[in-house]
VOPAGU-2260 file (C-alpha; in pm, 1 decimal, decimal comma):
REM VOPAGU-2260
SITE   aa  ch    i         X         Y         Z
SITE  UNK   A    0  -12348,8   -2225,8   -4675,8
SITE  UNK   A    1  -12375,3   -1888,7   -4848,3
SITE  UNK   A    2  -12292,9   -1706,2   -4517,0
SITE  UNK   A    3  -11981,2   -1893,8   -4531,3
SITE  UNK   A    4  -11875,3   -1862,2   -4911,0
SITE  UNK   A    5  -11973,9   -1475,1   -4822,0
SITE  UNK   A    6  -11705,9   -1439,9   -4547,7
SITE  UNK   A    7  -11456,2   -1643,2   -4769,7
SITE  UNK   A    8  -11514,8   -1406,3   -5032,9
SITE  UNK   A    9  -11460,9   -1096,6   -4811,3
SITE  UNK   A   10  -11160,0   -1257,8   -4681,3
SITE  UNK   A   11  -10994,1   -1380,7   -5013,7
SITE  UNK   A   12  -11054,5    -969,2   -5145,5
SITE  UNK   A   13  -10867,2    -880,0   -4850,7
SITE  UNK   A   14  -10568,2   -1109,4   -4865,2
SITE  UNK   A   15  -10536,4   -1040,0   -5266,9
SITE  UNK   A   16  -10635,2    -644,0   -5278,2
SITE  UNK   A   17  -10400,1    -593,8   -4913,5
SITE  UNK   A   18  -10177,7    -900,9   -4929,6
SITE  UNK   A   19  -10273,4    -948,3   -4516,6
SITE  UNK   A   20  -10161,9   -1284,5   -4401,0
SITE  UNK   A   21  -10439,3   -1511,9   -4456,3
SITE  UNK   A   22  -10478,4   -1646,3   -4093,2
SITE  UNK   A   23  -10479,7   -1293,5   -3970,8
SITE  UNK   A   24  -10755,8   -1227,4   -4237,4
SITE  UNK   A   25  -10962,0   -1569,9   -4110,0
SITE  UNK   A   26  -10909,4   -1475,7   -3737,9
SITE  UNK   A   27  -11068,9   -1089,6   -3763,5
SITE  UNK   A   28  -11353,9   -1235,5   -4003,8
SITE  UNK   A   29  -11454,1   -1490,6   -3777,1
SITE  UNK   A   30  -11429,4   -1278,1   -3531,4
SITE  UNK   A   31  -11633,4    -984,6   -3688,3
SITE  UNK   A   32  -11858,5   -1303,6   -3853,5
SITE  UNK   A   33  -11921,6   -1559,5   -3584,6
SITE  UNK   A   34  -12020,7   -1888,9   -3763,9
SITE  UNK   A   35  -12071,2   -2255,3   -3637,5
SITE  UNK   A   36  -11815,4   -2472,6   -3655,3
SITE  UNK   A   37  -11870,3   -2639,3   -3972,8
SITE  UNK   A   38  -11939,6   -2354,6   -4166,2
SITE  UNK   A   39  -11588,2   -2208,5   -4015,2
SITE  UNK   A   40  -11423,4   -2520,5   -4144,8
SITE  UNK   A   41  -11538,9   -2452,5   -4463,4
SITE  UNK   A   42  -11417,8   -2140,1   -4484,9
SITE  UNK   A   43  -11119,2   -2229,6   -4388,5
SITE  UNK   A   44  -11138,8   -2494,5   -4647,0
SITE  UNK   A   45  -11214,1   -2257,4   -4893,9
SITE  UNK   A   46  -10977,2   -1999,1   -4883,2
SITE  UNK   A   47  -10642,9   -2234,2   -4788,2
SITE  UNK   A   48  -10755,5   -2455,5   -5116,3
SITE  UNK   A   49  -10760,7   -2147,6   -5355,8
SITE  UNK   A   50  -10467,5   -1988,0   -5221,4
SITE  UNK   A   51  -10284,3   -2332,7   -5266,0
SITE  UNK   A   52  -10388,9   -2396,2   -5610,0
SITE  UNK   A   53  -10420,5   -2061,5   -5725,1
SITE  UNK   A   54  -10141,1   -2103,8   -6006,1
SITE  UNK   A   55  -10358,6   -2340,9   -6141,0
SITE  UNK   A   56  -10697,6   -2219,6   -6092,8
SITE  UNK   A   57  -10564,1   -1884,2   -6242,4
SITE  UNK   A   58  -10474,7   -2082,0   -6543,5
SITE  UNK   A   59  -10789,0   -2189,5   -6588,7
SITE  UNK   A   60  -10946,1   -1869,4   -6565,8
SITE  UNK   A   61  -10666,2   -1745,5   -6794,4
SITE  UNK   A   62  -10795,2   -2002,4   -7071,8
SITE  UNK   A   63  -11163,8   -1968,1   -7033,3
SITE  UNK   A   64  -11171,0   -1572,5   -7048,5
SITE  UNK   A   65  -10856,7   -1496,7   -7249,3
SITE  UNK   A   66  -11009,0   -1171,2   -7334,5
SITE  UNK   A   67  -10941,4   -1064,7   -6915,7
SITE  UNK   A   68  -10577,7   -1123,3   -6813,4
SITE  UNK   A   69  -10653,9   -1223,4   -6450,9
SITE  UNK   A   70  -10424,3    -962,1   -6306,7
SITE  UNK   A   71  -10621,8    -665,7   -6464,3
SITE  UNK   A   72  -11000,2    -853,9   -6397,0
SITE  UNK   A   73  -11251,2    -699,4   -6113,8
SITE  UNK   A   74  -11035,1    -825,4   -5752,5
SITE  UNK   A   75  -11440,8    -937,5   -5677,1
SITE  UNK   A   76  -11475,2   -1137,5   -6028,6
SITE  UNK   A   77  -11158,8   -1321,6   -5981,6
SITE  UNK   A   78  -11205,9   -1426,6   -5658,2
SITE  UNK   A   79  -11585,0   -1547,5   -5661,9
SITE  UNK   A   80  -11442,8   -1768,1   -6006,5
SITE  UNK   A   81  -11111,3   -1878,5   -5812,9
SITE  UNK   A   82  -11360,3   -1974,8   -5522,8
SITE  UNK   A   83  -11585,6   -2185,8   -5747,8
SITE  UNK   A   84  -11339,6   -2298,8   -5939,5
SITE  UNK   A   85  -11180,4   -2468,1   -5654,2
SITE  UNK   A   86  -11517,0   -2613,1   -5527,6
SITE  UNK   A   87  -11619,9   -2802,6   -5850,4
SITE  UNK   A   88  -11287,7   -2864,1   -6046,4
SITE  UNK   A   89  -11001,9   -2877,9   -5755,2
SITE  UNK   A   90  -11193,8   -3069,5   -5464,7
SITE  UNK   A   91  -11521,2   -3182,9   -5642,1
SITE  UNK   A   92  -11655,5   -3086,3   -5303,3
SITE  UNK   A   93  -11981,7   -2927,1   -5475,9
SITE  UNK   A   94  -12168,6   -2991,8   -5836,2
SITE  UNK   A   95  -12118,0   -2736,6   -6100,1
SITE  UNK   A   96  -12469,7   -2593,1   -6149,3
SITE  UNK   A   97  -12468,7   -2546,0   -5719,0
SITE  UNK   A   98  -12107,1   -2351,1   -5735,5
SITE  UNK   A   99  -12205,6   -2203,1   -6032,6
SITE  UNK   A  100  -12535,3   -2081,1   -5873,8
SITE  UNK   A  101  -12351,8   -1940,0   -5568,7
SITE  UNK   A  102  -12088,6   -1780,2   -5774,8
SITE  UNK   A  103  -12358,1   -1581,2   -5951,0
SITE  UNK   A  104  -12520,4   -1492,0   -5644,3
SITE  UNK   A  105  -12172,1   -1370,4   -5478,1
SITE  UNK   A  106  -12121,2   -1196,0   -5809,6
SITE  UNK   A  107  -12501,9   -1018,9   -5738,4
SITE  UNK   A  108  -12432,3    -897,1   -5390,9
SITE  UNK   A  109  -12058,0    -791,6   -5486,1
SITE  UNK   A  110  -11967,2    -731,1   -5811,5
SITE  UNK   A  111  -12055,8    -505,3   -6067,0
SITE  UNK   A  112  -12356,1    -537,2   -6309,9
SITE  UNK   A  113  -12160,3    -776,0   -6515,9
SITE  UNK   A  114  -12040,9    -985,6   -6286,1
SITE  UNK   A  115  -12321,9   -1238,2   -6298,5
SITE  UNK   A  116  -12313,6   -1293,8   -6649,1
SITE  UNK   A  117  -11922,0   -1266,5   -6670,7
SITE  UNK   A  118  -11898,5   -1570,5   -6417,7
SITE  UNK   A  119  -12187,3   -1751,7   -6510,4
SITE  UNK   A  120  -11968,1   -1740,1   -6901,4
SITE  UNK   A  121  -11652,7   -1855,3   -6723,7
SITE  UNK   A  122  -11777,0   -2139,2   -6496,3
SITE  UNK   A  123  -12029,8   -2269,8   -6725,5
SITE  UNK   A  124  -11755,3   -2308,4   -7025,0
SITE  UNK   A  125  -11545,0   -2499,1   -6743,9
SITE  UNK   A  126  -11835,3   -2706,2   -6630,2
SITE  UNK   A  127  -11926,3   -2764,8   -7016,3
SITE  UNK   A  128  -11619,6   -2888,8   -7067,7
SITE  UNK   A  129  -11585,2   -3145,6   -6787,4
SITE  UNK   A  130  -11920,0   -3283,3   -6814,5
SITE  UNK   A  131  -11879,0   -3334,8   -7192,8
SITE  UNK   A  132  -11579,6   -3540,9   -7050,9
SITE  UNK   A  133  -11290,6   -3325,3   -7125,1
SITE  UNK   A  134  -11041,7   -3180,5   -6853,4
SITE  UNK   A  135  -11076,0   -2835,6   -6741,6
């Protein structure tokens, strides 16, 4: 599924950096990205589930790197951690140590040299957190 949490990436940079209209965004990436049908549907799930709960994902971000206000962070940072974020907090759809994995390999292939370590910081206070049975 890394092909697919790549073109959700891509397409999540595109609607926050160019504010397109997301199913515009979808549409040309698919098109430009053919994938099968369940990877598409988890794109889709993907990018309509952070841009739904993005107040709240943001907030989380906001309290686990207080040092980065979200608006001024990398446009690539914040959207591989709203993307993960949503996977393992929001729909508990993937473990933490797998969305945390992917998120640092997005962050590789993406972001800048800090990346990695930046999100693997972020996501692993989050996932500390809820596995020591606290709330994120």
């Amino acid at each position: 599924m890394r092909r697919a949490r790549m073109v959700a990436l891509q397409a999540l940079y595109e609607i926050d950096a160019a504010g397109h209209p997301p199913g515009e965004v979808l549409s040309a990436r698919f098109q430009a990205e053919p994938l099968p049908a369940e990877a598409r549907a988890f794109v889709q799930e993907l990018v309509t589930g952070v841009l739904a709960h993005q107040t709240e994902i943001d907030r989380l971000i906001q309290r686990y790197a207080p040092a980065w206000p979200v608006a001024q962070m990398a446009l690539i940072d914040r959207n591989i951690l709203r993307m993960a974020i949503f996977e393992f907090v929001i729909a508990r759809r993937t473990s933490p140590a797998v969305a945390i994995n992917e998120a640092v390999e997005l962050g590789k292939l993406f972001g800048s040299d800090s990346t990695p370590r930046f999100v693997n910081g972020v996501l692993g206070s989050i996932a500390e957190e809820i596995e020591g049975g606290g709330k994120a």
